[in-house]
MARVO-951095 format. One record per residue (C-alpha): residue number from 0; chain; x, y, z. Coordinates in nm, 4 decimals. Each point is the difference from the previous one (the first is absolute). Example, Ala and Ser with C-alpha at 12.3 -4.5 7.8 and 13.67 -1.06 7.14 Angstrom:
residues 2
   pos   unit       east      north         up
     0      A     1.2300    -0.4500     0.7800
     1      A     0.1370     0.3440    -0.0660
***
This chain:
residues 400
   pos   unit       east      north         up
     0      A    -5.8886    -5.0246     7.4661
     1      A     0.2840    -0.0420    -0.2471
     2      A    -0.1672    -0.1880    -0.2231
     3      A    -0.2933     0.1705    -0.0017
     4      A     0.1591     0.3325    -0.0771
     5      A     0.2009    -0.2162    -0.2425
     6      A    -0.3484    -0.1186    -0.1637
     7      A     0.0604    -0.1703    -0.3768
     8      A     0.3604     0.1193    -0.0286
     9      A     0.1219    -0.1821     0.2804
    10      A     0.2280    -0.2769    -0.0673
    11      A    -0.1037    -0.2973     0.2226
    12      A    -0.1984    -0.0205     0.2988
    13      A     0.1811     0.1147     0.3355
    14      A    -0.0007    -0.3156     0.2904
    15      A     0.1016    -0.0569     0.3689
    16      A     0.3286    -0.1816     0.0235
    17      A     0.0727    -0.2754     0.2877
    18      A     0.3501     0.0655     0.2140
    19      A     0.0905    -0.3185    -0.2151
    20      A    -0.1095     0.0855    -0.3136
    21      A     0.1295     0.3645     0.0489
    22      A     0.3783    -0.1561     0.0610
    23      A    -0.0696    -0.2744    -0.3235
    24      A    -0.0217     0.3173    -0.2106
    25      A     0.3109     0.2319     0.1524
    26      A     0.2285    -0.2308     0.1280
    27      A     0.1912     0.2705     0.1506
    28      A    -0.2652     0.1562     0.1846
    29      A     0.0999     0.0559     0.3492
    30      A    -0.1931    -0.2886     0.2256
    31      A     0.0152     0.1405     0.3268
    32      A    -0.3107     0.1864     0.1413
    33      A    -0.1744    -0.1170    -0.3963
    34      A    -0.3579    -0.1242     0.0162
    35      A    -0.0674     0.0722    -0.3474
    36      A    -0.0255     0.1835    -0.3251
    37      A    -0.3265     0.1598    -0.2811
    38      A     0.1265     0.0049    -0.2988
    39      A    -0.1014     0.2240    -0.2626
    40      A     0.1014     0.0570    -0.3693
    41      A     0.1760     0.3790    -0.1104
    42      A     0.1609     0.0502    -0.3039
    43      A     0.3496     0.1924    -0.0151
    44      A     0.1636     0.1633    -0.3011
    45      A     0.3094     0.2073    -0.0364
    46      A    -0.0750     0.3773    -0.0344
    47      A     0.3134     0.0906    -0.2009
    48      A    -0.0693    -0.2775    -0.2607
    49      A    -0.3997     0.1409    -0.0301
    50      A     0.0967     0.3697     0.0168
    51      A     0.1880    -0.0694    -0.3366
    52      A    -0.2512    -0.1961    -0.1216
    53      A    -0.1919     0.2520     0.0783
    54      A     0.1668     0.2491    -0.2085
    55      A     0.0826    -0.2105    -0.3181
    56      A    -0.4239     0.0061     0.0498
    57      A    -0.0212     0.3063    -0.0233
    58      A     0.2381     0.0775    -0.2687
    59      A    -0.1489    -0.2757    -0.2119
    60      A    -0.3570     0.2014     0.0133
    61      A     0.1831     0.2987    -0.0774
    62      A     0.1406     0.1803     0.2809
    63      A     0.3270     0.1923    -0.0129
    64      A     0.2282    -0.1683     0.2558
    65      A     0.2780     0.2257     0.1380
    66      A     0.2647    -0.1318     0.2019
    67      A     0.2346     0.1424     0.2653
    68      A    -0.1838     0.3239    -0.0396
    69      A    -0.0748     0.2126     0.2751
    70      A    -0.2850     0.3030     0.0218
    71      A     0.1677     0.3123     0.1042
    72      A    -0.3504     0.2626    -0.0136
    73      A    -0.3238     0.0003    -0.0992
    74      A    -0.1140     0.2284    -0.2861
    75      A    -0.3112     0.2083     0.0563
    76      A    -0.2178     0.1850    -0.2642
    77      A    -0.1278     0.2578     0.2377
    78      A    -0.0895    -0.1492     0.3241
    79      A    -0.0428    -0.3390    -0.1919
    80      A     0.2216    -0.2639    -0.0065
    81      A     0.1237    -0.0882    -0.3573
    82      A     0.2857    -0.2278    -0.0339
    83      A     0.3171    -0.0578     0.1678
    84      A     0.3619     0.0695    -0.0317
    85      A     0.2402    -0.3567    -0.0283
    86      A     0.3679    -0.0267     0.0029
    87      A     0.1567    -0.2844    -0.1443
    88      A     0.1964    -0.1391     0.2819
    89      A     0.3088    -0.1179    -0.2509
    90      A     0.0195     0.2959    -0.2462
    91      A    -0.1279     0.2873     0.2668
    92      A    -0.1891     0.1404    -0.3231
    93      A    -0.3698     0.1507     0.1588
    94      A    -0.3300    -0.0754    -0.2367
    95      A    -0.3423     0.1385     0.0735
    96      A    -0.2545    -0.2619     0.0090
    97      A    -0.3612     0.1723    -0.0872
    98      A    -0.3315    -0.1723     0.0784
    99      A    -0.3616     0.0548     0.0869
   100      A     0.0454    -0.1026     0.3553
   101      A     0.3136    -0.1313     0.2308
   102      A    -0.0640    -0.3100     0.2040
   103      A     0.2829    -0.0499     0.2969
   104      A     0.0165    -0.3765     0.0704
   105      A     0.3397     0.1006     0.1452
   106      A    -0.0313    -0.2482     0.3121
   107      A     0.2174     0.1059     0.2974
   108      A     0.0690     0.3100    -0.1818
   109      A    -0.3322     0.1679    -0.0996
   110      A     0.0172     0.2519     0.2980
   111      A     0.3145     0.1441    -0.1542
   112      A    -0.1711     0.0010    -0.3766
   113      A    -0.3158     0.1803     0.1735
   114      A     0.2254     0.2702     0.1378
   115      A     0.1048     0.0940    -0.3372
   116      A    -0.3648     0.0685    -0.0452
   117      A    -0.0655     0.1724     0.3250
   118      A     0.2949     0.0281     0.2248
   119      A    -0.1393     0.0359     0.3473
   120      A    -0.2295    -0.2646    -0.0282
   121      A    -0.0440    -0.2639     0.2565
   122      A     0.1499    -0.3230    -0.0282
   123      A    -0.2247    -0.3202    -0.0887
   124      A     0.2389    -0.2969     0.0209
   125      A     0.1398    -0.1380     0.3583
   126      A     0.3004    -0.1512    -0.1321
   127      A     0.0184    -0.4142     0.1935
   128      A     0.3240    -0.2038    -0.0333
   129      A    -0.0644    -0.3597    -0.0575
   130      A     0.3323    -0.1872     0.0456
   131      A     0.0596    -0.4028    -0.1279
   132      A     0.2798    -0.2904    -0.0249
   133      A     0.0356    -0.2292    -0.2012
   134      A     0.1657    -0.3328     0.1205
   135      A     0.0504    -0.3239    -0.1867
   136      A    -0.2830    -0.2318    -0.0797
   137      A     0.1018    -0.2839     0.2575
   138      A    -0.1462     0.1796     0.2831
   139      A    -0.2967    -0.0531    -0.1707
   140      A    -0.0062    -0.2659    -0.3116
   141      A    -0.3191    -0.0922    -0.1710
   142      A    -0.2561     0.2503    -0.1307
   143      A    -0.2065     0.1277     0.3183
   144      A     0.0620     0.3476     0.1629
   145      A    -0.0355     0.0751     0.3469
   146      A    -0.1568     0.2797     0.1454
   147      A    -0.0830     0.0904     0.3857
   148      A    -0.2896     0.2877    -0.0126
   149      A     0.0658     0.1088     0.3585
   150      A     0.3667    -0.0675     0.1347
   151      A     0.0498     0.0918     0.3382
   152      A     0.0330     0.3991    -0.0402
   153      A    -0.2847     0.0235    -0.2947
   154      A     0.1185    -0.0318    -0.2956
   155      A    -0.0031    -0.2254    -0.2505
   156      A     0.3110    -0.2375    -0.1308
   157      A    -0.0102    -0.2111    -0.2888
   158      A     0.2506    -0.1918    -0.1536
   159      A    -0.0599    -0.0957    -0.4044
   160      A     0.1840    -0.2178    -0.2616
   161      A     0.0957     0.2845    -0.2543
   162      A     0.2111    -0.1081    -0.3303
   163      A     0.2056    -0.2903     0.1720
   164      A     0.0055     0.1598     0.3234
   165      A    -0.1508     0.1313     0.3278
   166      A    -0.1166     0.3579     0.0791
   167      A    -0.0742     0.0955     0.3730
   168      A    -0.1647     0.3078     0.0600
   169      A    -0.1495     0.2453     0.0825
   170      A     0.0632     0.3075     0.2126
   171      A    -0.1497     0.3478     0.0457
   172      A     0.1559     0.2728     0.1062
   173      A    -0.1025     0.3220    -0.0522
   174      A     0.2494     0.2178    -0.2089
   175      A     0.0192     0.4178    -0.0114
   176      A     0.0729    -0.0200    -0.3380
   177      A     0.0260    -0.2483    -0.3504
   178      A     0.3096    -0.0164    -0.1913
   179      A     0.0858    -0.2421    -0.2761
   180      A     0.2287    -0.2407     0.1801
   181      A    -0.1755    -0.0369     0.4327
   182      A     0.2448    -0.2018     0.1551
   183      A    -0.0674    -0.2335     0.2225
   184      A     0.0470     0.0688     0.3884
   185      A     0.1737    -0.2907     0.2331
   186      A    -0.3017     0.0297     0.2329
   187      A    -0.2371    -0.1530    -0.2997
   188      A     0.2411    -0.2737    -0.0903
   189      A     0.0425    -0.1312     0.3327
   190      A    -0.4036     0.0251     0.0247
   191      A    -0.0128    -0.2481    -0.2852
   192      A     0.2583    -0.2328     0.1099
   193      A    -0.0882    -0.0138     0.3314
   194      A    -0.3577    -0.0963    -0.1093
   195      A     0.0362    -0.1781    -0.2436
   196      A     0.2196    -0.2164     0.2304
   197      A    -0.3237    -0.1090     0.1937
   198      A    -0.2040    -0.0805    -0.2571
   199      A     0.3165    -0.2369    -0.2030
   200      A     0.1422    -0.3076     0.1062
   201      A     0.3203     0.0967    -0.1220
   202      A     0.1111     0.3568     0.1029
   203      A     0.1043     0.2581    -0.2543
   204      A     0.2611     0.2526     0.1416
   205      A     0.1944     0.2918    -0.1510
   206      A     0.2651    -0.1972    -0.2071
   207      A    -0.3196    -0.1976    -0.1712
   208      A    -0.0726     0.2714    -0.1512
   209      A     0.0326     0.0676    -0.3932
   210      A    -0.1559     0.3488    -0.0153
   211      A    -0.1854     0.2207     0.2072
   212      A    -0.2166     0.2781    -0.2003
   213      A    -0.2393     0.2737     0.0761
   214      A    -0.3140     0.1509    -0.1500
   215      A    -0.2253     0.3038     0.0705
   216      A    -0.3350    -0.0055     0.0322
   217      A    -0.1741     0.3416    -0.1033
   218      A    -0.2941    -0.0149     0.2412
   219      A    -0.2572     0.2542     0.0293
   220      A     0.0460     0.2560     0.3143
   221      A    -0.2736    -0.0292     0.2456
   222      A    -0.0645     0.2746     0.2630
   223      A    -0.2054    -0.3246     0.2153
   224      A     0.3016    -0.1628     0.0493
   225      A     0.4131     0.0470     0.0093
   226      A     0.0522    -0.4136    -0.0379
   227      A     0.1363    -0.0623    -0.3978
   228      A    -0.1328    -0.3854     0.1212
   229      A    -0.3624     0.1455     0.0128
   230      A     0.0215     0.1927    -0.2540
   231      A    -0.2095    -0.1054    -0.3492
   232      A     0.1702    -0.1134    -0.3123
   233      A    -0.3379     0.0958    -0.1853
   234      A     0.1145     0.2348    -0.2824
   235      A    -0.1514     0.3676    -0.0071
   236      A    -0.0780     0.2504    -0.2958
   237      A     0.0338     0.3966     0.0211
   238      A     0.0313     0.2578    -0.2376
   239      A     0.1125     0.3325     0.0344
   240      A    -0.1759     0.3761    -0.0757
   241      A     0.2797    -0.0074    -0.3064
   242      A    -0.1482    -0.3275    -0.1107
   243      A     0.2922    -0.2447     0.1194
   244      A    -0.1340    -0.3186     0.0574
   245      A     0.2130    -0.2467     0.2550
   246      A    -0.0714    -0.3314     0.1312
   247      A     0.1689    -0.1369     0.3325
   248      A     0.0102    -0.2840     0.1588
   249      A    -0.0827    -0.3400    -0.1022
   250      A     0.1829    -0.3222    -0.0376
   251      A     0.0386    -0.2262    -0.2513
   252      A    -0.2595    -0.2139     0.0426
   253      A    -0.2173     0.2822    -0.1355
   254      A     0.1821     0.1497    -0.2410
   255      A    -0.2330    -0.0873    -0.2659
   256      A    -0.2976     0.1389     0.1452
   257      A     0.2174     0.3051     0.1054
   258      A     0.0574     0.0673    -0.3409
   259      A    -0.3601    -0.0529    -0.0925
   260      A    -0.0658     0.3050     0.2348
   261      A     0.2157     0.2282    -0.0646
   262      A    -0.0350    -0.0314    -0.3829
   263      A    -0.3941     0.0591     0.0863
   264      A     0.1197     0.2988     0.1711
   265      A     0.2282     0.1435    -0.2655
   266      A    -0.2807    -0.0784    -0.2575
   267      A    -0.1996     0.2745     0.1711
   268      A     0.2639     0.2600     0.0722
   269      A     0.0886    -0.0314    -0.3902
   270      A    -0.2971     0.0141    -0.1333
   271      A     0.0852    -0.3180    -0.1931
   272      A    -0.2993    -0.2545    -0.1230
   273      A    -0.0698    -0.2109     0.2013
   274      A     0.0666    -0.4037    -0.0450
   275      A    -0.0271    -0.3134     0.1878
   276      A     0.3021    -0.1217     0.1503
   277      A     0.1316    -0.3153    -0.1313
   278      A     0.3323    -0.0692     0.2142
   279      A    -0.2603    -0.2169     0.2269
   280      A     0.0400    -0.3147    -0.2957
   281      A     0.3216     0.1381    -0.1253
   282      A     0.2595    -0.2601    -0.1124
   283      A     0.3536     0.1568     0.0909
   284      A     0.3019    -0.0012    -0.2091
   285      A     0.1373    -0.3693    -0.0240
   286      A    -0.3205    -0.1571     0.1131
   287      A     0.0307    -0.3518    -0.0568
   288      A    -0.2670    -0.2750     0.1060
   289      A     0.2260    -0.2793     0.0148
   290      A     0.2662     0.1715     0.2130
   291      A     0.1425    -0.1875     0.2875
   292      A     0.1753     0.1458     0.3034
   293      A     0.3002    -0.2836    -0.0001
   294      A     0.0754     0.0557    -0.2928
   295      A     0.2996     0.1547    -0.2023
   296      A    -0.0581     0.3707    -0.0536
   297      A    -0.3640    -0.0120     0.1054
   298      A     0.0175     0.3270     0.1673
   299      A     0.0282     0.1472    -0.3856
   300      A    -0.3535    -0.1806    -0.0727
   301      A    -0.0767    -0.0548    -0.3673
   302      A     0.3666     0.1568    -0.0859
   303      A     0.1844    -0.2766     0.1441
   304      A    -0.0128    -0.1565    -0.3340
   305      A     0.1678     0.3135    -0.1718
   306      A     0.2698    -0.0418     0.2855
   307      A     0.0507    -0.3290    -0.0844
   308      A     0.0443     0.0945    -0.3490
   309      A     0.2669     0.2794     0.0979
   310      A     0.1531    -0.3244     0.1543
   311      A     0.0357    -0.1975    -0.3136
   312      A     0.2364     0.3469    -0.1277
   313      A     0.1705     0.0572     0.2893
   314      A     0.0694    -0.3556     0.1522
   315      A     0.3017     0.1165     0.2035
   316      A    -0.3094     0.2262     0.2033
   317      A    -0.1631    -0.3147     0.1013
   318      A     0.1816    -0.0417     0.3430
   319      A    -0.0900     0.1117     0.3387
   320      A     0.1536     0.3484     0.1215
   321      A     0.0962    -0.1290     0.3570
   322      A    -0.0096    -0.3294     0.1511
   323      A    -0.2061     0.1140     0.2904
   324      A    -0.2711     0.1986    -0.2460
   325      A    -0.2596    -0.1459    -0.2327
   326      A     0.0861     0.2494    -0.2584
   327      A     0.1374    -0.0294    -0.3920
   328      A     0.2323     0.1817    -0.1784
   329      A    -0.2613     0.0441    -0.2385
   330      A    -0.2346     0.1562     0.2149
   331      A     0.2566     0.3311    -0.0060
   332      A     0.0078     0.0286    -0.3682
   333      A    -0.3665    -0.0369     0.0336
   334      A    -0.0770     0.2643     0.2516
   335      A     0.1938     0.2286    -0.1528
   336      A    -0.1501    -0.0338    -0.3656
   337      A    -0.3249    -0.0721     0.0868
   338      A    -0.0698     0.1484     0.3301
   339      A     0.1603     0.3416     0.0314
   340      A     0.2945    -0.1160     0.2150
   341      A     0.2862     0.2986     0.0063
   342      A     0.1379    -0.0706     0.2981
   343      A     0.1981    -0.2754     0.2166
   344      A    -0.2576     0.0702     0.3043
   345      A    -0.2699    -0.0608    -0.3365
   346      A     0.0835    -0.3295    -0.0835
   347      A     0.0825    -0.1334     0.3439
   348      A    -0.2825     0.1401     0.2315
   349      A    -0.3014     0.0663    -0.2449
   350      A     0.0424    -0.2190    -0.2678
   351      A     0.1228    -0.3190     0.1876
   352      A    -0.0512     0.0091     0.3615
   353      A     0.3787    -0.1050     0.0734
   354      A     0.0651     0.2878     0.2172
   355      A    -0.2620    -0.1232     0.2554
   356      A     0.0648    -0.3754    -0.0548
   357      A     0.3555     0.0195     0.1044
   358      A     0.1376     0.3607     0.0188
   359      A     0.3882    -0.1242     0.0453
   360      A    -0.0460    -0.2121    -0.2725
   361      A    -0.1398     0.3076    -0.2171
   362      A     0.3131     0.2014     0.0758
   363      A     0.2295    -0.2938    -0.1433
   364      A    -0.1791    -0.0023    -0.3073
   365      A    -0.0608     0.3597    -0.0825
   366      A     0.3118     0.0432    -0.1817
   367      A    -0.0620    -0.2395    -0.2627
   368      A    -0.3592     0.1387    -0.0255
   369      A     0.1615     0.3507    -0.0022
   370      A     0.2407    -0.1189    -0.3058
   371      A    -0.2786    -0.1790    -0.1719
   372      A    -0.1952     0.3401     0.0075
   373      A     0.2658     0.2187    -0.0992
   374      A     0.0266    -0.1936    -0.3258
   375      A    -0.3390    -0.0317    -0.0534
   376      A    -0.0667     0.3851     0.0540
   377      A     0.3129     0.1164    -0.1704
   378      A     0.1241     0.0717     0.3195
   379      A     0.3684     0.0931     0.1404
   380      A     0.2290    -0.1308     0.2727
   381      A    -0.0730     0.2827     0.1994
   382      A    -0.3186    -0.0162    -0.0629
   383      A     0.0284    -0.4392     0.1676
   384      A     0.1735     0.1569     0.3185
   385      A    -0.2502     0.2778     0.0561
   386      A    -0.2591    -0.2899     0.0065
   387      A     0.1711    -0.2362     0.1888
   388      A     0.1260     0.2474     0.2626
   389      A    -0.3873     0.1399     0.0312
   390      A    -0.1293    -0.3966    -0.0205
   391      A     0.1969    -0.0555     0.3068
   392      A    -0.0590     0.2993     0.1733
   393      A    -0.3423    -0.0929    -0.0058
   394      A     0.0300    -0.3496     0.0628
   395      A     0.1435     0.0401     0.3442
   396      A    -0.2683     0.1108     0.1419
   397      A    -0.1993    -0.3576    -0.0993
   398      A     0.2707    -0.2001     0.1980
   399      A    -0.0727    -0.0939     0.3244
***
């Protein structure tokens, strides 16, 4: 069934696995109780790196990329929304943002953007906590993931090679509200460990771990059922009597054709001509055919090369951050010239991953990143603590 709903883009034919085989290809599979394995082929990515890619896309087509801006109101031309009012997070100063529709691709937030619209209206998103930990890749070497579709209570567990790595996840618990930073609760780590214990050879407990994260997943609220695990992460379209068009849901598998859809939507509201999309066969910023995963800097794509070249002027960059991260000195002065990076928390949780990777060893290193900022930015001293003080604050709550 995979492979058939996989038809020409899947990757290689899936294939019943013998209990030896299985063990041949993850050693550290947990023999006891094993009779054998499927395997099947996936393809992973890393959402921060793709949701700036994503942008520098978009700005390189024209769009007007704003960042750390936050919507405070929606204008309205009569009953009609018109626009939107933005306040620049760093300077406070408000702008009104005019346009011939608003689209709110807010996430976990667009029930709070559509009561700016209408205030008593009902909510569409049933916030679901998804909780992860990353341990270190000797629990599981080599390239293969591992994932259990049915563990003993009902979910599913996987466990996935991710940038040098291993991620174990996932949870879902069902949350009364989103906020920016979900914390992980005990209950969901000891889930994971004591799973994932059954499943590896070699048991991962609490002092294994090198971070422990949470994300929110904004699934659509369903009167049939009160189980977030049920729930569908199809994405879903509505527009308002004043015209305000929002789209919930999702993941990021889709987020192409999601975009496809609402853009179709907006089209109509607008009144706008109407054109073919062409995001389906879209090359994205960096695009590079001869890119390779193990390489140096392949994450950057085609701009590796340009990084390299930033090398040859600033040797003295060409050295790893931390002994325990994959990261380059160079990469900071990148992110923050190239990729909108104004903040510690910028550099090491959405630009490199090194937050997740290893959070204690992200809290040793923020204060050279911090210093390295403040010069490039024209920054002060007080300015370094602030962002070391507010890198740590939030780093704590990655450790285990």
């Amino acid at each position: 069934l995979y492979d058939v709903l996989a038809g020409k883009l899947g990757i290689e034919a899936s294939k019943l696995l013998s209990r030896e085989d299985t063990l041949n290809k993850i050693p550290t599979l947990e023999p006891e109780g094993l009779r054998g394995g499927i395997i099947y082929y996936d393809g992973q990515f890393d959402d921060a790196r793709l949701a700036i890619t994503l942008a520098k896309t978009a700005a390189n087509l024209g769009a007007c990329i704003l960042n750390y801006t936050k919507i405070s109101s929606i204008l309205k031309e009569g009953d009609l929304v018109c626009g939107v009012i933005a306040r620049d997070q760093e300077t406070g100063q408000e702008y009104e943002i005019k346009g011939k529709t608003v689209i709110n691709a807010t996430g976990i937030f667009v029930d709070s953007i559509r009561k700016m619209d209408i205030p008593d209206s009902e909510d569409l998103i049933s916030p679901s906590q998804g909780v992860h930990i990353v341990i270190d890749k000797s629990f599981l070497p080599g390239d293969s993931a591992i994932m259990v579709p049915h563990t003993d209570d009902g979910r599913v567990l996987f466990a996935v090679p991710w940038h040098g790595r291993v991620i174990i996840g996932t949870t879902d618990t069902e949350l009364d509200e989103s906020c920016l930073e979900p914390k992980p609760f005990s209950h969901e780590v000891e889930f994971l460990l004591s799973h994932a214990a059954k499943y590896l050879a070699k048991n991962p407990t609490k002092n294994d771990i090198l971070s422990v994260f949470a994300g929110i997943r904004p699934l659509i609220r369903s009167d049939r059922s009160h189980e977030t695990s049920s729930l569908s992460r199809d994405h879903h379209i509505t527009i308002s009597a004043s015209g305000l068009i929002t789209i919930a849901g999702g993941k990021w598998t889709t987020y192409r054709k999601m975009g496809e859809d609402v853009v179709d939507q907006a089209v109509a509201v607008a009144g706008l001509d109407e054109r073919p999309s062409r995001t389906k066969h879209l090359n994205l910023f960096g695009w590079s055919a001869d890119s390779r995963g193990n390489e140096p800097f392949s994450v950057y794509g085609s701009k590796a090369r340009d990084i390299k070249q930033m090398i040859k002027r600033y040797p003295e960059l060409d050295q790893k951050i931390h002994s325990d991260l994959p990261y380059r000195h160079i990469e900071i002065l990148w992110a923050v010239r190239h990729e909108m990076a104004l903040t510690v928390e910028d550099v090491l949780a959405r630009r490199t991953r090194a937050l997740i990777l290893d959070a204690k060893a992200s809290m040793e290193i923020a204060p050279k990143v911090a210093i390295m900022m403040a010069e490039e930015l024209s920054k002060d001293k007080t300015w370094e603590k602030e962002q070391i003080i507010n890198y740590l604050t939030l780093a704590q709550n990655y450790l285990p």
